[in-house]
VOGU-3710 file (C-alpha; in Angstrom, 3 decimals, decimal comma):
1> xxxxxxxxxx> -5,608/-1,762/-12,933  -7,179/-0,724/-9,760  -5,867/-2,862/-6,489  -8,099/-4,825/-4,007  -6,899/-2,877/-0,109  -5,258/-5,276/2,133  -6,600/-4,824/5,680  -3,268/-3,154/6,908  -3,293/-0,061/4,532  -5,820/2,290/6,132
11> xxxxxxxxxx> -4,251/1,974/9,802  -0,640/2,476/7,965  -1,636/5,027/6,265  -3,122/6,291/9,154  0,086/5,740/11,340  2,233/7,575/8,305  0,381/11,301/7,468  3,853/13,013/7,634  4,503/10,911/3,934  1,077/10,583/2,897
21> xxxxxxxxxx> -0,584/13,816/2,611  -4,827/13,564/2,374  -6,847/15,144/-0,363  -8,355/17,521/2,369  -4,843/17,725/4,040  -3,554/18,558/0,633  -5,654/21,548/-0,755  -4,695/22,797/2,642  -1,030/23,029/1,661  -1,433/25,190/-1,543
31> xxxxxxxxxx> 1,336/27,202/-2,141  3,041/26,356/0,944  4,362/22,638/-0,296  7,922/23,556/0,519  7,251/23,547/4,124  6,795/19,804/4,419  10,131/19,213/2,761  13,815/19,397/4,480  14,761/21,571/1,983  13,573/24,421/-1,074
41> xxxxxxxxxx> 13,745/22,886/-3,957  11,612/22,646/-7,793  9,231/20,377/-7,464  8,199/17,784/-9,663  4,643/15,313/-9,704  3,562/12,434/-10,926  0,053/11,817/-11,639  -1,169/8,426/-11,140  1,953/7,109/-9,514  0,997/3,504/-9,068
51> xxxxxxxxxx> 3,220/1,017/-6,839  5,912/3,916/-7,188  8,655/2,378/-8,545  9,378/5,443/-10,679  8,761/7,927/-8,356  11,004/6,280/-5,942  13,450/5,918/-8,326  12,918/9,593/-9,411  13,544/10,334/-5,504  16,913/8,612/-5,490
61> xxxxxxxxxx> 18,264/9,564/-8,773  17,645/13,386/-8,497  18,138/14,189/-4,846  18,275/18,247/-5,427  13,965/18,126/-6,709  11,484/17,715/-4,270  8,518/14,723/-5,400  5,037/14,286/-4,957  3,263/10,978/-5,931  -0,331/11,588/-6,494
71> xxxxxxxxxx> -2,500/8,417/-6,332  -6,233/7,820/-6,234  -6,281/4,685/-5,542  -5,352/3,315/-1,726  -4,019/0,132/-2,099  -1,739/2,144/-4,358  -0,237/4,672/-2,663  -0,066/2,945/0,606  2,504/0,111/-1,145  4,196/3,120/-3,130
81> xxxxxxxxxx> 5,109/5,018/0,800  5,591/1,674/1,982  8,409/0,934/-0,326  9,676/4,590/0,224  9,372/4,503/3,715  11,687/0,855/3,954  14,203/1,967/1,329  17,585/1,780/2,494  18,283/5,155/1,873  16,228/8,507/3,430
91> xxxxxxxxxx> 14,404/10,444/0,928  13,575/13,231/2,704  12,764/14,719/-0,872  9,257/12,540/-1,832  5,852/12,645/-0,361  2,366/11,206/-1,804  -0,811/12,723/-2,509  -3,630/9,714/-1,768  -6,351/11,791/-3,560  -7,729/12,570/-7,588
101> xxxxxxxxxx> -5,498/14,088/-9,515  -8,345/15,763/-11,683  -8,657/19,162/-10,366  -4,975/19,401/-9,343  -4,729/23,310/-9,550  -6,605/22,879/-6,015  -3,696/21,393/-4,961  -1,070/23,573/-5,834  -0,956/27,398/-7,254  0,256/28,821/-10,340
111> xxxxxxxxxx> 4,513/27,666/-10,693  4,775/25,840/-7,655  5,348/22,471/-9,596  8,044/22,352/-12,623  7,264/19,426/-14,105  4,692/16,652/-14,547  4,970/13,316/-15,188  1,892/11,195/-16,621  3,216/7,044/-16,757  0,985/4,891/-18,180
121> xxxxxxxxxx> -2,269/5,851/-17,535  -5,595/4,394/-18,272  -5,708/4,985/-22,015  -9,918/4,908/-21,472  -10,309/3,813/-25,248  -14,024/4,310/-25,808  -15,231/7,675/-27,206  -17,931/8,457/-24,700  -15,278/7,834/-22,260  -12,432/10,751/-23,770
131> xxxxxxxxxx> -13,138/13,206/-21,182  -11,354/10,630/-18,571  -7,911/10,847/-20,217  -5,384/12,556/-18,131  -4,419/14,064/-21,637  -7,625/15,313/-22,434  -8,092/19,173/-22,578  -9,254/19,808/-19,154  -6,394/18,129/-17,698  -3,986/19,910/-19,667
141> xxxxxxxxxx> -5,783/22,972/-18,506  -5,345/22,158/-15,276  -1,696/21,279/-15,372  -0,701/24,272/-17,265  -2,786/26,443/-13,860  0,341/25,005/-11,919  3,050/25,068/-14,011  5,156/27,678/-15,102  5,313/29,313/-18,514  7,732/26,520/-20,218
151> xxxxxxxxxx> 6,679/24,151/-17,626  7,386/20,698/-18,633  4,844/17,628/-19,405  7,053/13,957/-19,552  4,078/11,576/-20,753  4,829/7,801/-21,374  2,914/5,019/-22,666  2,913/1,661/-24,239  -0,864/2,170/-25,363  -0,358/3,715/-29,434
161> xxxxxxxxxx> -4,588/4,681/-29,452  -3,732/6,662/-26,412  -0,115/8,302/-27,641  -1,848/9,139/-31,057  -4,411/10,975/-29,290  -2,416/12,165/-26,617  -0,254/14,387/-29,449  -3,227/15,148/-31,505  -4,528/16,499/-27,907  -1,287/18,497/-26,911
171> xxxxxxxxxx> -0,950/20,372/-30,571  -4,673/21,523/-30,174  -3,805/23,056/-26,774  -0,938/24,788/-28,548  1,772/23,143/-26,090  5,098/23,555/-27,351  6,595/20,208/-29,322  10,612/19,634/-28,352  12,608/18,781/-31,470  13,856/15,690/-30,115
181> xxxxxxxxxx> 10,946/15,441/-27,415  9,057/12,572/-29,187  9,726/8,625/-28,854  7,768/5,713/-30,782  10,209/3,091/-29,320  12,481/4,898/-26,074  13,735/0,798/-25,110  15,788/1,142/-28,794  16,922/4,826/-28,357  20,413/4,317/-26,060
191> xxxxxxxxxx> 20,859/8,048/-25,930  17,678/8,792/-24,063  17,349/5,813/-22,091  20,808/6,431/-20,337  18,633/8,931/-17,926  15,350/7,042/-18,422  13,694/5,637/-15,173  11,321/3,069/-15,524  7,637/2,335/-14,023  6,536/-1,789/-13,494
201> xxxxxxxxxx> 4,564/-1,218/-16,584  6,931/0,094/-18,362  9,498/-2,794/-17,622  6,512/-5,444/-17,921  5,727/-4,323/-21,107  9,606/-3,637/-22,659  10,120/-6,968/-21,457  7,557/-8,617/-23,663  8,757/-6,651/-26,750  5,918/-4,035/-26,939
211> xxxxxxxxxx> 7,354/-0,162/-27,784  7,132/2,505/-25,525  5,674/5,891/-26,832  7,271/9,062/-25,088  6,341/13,039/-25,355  8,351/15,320/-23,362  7,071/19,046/-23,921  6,106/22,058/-22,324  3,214/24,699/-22,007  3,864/28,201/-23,457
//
């Protein structure tokens, strides 16, 4: 769901480029993202990060990772850094990306992120529109050009067209399936949900009774 700008984004944004990093500001920083962080750490992304609820709460739960948000859209990421930026607690370990997450091996080199997250994205569920989805093959391409070998891919949806798709997607990229790395309902699996961390879709949608779909796996 794309968001209408409110008129004080683009000055805040503007007033806040040590937390919001630019797409041009951005492919400047390949292989040097540790700089803009107190301290060395793995460092994980999130593609399409929304209002940020999950990234923020990603932040907070796992101080020792460094996080990146990535957003496209601006009304987005500037209320995601807002929130971070007025939490009660510093976390001096999450910045945002406002720029497209296709292409995202201009952003960072081979191994400098661990681990990506993909929450809810646009499940884009006409044919002619396939090439779109963040799971599609030249995505995954592009994720596995900055992760490590074994690098992990968390993926979560409430869409079932798109999590069908989304596995029939990763086993013809030959990305390597976890035993216990795939969820048709994570809400009704205590075990798992114990270190689960939610997005406002996510808890919108749990809420009403819908399942979540989950696929946590990595590239060889």
């Amino acid at each position: 769901m794309r968001l209408r700008n409110k008129k004080w984004t683009s000055p805040w944004l503007a007033e806040h480029t040590d937390l919001v990093i630019t797409q041009d500001r951005a492919t400047g920083l390949q292989g040097n993202w540790q700089s803009i962080f107190e301290k060395v750490q793995p460092l994980h992304v999130e593609i399409g990060t929304g209002k940020g609820q999950f990234i923020i709460g990603m932040a907070k739960k796992y101080p020792e990772i460094n996080f990146i948000g990535m957003e496209i859209q601006e009304g987005a990421v500037a209320v995601a850094a807002r929130k971070a930026d007025e939490a009660p607690a510093d976390l001096p370990n999450l910045k945002f990306i406002y720029g497209d997450g296709a292409g995202v091996e201009t952003y960072f080199t081979k191994g400098e992120v661990s681990k990506i997250f993909l929450n809810f994205s646009d499940p884009w569920p006409k044919s002619r529109h396939e090439t779109r989805r963040l799971t599609y093959k030249s995505f995954l391409a592009g994720y596995q050009a900055v992760l490590p070998a074994g690098g992990e891919l968390e993926f979560k949806t409430d869409n079932r067209g798109l999590f069908e798709y989304s596995l029939y997607s990763f086993s013809n990229y030959g990305m390597v399936f976890y035993k216990d790395g795939i969820s048709l309902n994570l809400h009704e699996d205590e075990e798992k949900m114990k270190d689960n961390v939610e997005t406002e879709y996510e808890q919108k949608f749990a809420s009403q009774g819908f399942p979540i779909y989950k696929f946590t796996g990595s590239f060889k």
